[in-house]
N, C-alpha and C positions, 0 to 999 in steps of 0.2 A: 504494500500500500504506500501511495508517495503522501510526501509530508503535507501537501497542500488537505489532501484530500483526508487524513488525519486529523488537521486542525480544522479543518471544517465539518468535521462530526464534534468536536470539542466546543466550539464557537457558542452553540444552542445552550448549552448548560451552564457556561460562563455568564454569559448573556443575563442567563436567567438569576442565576448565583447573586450578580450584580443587582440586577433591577430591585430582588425580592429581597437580598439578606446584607448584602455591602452595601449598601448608599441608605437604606432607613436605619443602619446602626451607626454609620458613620451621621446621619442627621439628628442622632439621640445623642451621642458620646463627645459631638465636639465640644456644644454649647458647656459640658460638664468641666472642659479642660478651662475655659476663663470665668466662671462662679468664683463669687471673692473675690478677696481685695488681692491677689496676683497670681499667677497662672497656677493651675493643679491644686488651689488650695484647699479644696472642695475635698482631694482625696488623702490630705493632712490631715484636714480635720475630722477625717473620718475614723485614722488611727489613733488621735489623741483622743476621742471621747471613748470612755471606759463602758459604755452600754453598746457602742456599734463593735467594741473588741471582743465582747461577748458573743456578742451573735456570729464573728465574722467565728470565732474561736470554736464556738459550739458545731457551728457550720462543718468547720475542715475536721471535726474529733468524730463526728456523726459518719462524714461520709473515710474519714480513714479507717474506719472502728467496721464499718457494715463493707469495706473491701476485705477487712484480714479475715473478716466470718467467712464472708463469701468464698474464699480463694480456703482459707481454712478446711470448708465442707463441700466447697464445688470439685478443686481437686481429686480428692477421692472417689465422689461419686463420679465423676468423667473419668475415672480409669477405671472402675468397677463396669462402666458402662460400656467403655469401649472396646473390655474384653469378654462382653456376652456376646452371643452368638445373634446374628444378622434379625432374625426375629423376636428377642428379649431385649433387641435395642433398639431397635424401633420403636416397643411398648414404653420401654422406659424415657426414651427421650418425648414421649408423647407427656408422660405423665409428668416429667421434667417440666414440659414447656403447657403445660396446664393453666397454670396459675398467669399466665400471658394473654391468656383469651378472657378472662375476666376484668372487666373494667378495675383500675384503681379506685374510684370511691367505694363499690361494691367493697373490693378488699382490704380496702382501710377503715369501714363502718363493719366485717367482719371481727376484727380485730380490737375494735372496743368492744364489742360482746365479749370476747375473750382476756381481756385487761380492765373492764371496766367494773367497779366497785364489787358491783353485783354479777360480773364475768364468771367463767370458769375456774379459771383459775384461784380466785380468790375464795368462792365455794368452797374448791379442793382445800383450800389450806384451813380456812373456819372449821371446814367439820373432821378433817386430820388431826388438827390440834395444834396445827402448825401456828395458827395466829389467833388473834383474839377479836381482833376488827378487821374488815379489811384493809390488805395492802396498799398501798397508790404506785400502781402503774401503770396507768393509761394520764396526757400529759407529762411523757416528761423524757428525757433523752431517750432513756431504755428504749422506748416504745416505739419512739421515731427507728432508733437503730433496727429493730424486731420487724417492724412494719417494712422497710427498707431491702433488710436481706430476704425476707418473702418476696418481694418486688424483685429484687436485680438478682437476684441467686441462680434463675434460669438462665441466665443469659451468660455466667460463668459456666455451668455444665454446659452448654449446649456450643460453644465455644471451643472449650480446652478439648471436649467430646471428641471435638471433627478432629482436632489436631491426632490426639493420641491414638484414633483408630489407623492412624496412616504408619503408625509405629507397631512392625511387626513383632513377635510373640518371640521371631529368635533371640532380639536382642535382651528380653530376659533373661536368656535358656544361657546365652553367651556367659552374660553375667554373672547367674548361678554356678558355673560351670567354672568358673575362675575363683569360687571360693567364697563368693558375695551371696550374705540373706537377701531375703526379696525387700526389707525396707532398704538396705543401703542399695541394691541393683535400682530400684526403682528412684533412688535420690541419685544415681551418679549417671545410670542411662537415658531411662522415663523420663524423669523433671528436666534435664537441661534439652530436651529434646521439644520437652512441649513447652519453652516459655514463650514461643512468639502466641502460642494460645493464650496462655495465662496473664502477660502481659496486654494481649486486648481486651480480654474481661475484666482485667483490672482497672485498665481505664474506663471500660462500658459503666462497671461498677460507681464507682469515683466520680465520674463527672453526670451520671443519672443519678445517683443520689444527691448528690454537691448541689444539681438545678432543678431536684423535684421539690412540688410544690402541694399536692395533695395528702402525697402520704402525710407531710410534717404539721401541714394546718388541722388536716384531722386529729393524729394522734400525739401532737404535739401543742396544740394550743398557743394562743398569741403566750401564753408565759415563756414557752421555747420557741420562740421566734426563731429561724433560719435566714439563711441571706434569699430566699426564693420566696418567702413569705413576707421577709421585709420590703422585699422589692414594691412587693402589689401593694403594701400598706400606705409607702413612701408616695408611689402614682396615682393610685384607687380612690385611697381615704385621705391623704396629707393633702395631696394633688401637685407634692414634688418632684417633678419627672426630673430635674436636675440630679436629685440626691437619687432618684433609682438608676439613673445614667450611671454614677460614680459607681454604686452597687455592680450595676450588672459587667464594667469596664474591670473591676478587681474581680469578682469569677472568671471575665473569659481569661485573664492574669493567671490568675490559682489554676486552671485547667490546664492552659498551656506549660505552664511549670510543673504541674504535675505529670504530664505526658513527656517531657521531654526527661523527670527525672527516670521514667519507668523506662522511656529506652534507653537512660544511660545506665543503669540495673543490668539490666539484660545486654547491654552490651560486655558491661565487666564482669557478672555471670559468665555468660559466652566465652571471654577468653580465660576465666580461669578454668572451665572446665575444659578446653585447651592444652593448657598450660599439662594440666593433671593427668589427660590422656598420652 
């Protein structure tokens, strides 16, 4: 295919890219850079107040917290999955990607049944013995974090899934076979094999919980404010679309830094297991 005729299948989505997502963020974000009395001050003052450092804080500990669950429990299940057999993995990535087809409020008003006062949960522990009044946790980090890895956890398994089914059964057998159990075969062949998977669920993770907005309003209440909740507060209710520009210009920030730390991970991963080989 010659280059013209390349760039002119590109041209349409550029195009598009532009019209719909570069030029109305660039029309929200500038105005934000000369608010106050000199340039960027707007996002000074954003780190100097002790109530927007909470929330920006709570923000990065929620969506760092609901990545190491995710990668924690997704990992395993995407290798348990990718060594069943052609028809157990199909069910199972079915039942994996389940909780996908249900709308989020659905799933977030699920969830205060099960955290809420009079939830399941709290039931269980009253008539166990375990407590005496109910617990509180519906409102409050937990919840959001709980809420969150229900949400993005399919998207880690179904992810690392595809990667490690393409990793054949030798290279355990190899591993084994050199003297190695299957947890270290599996941490010295397995994992450095599948991190370009892991590495994108991490960020799918990270940056969909970092910019969700439902999970956190429901099960998190204006007391847990996030930066996706304050957003809408700051334009909605304040009616300061300046200070939601600053907001939403420091996530695409934290996003990009966070994506560029995860492939620098996986790149110095990469060569020490290199190095070790």
């Amino acid at each position: 295919m010659k280059k013209s005729s390349a760039f002119a299948m590109v041209v349409p989505g550029l195009v598009i890219l532009a019209v719909c997502l570069f030029l109305p963020l660039l029309r929200v974000l500038i105005p934000s850079f000369h608010t106050g009395s000199y340039p960027f001050s707007a996002y000074v003052e954003f780190f100097q107040d002790e109530y927007y450092r909470k929330i920006f804080a709570r923000t990065v500990k929620v969506a760092v917290l609901t990545t190491v669950v995710c990668m924690a429990t997704g990992v395993p299940a995407a290798y348990f999955i990718s060594r069943c057999s052609k028809k157990w993995r199909g069910l199972l990535l079915s039942v994996s990607i389940f909780p996908m087809m249900t709308n989020s409020v659905i799933r977030s008003f699920a969830w205060i049944n099960i955290l809420g006062s009079n939830g399941v949960i709290n039931k269980f522990l009253i008539a166990a013995g375990f407590a005496e009044k109910p617990v509180k946790l519906l409102y409050t980090d937990f919840a959001i974090i709980i809420g969150s890895v229900y949400l993005f956890l399919p998207l880690m398994i179904v992810t690392v899934a595809g990667i490690m089914e393409n990793i054949g059964d030798d290279m355990m057998e190899a591993a084994l076979s050199l003297g190695a159990d299957r947890l270290k075969g599996f941490m010295k062949v397995v994992f450095p094999m599948s991190l370009p998977g892991i590495i994108v669920g991490g960020i799918l993770v990270f940056t969909g919980t970092l910019t969700a907005y439902t999970t956190p309003q429901l099960l998190g209440g204006n007391k847990n404010m996030v930066l996706a909740t304050f957003i809408y507060q700051r334009a909605m209710t304040v009616g300061d679309w300046d200070g939601a520009a600053v907001i939403s210009l420091i996530m695409i920030v934290v996003t990009l830094a966070v994506i560029k730390g995860f492939n620098a991970l996986a790149a110095r991963l990469d060569r020490r297991g290199g190095s070790n080989a």
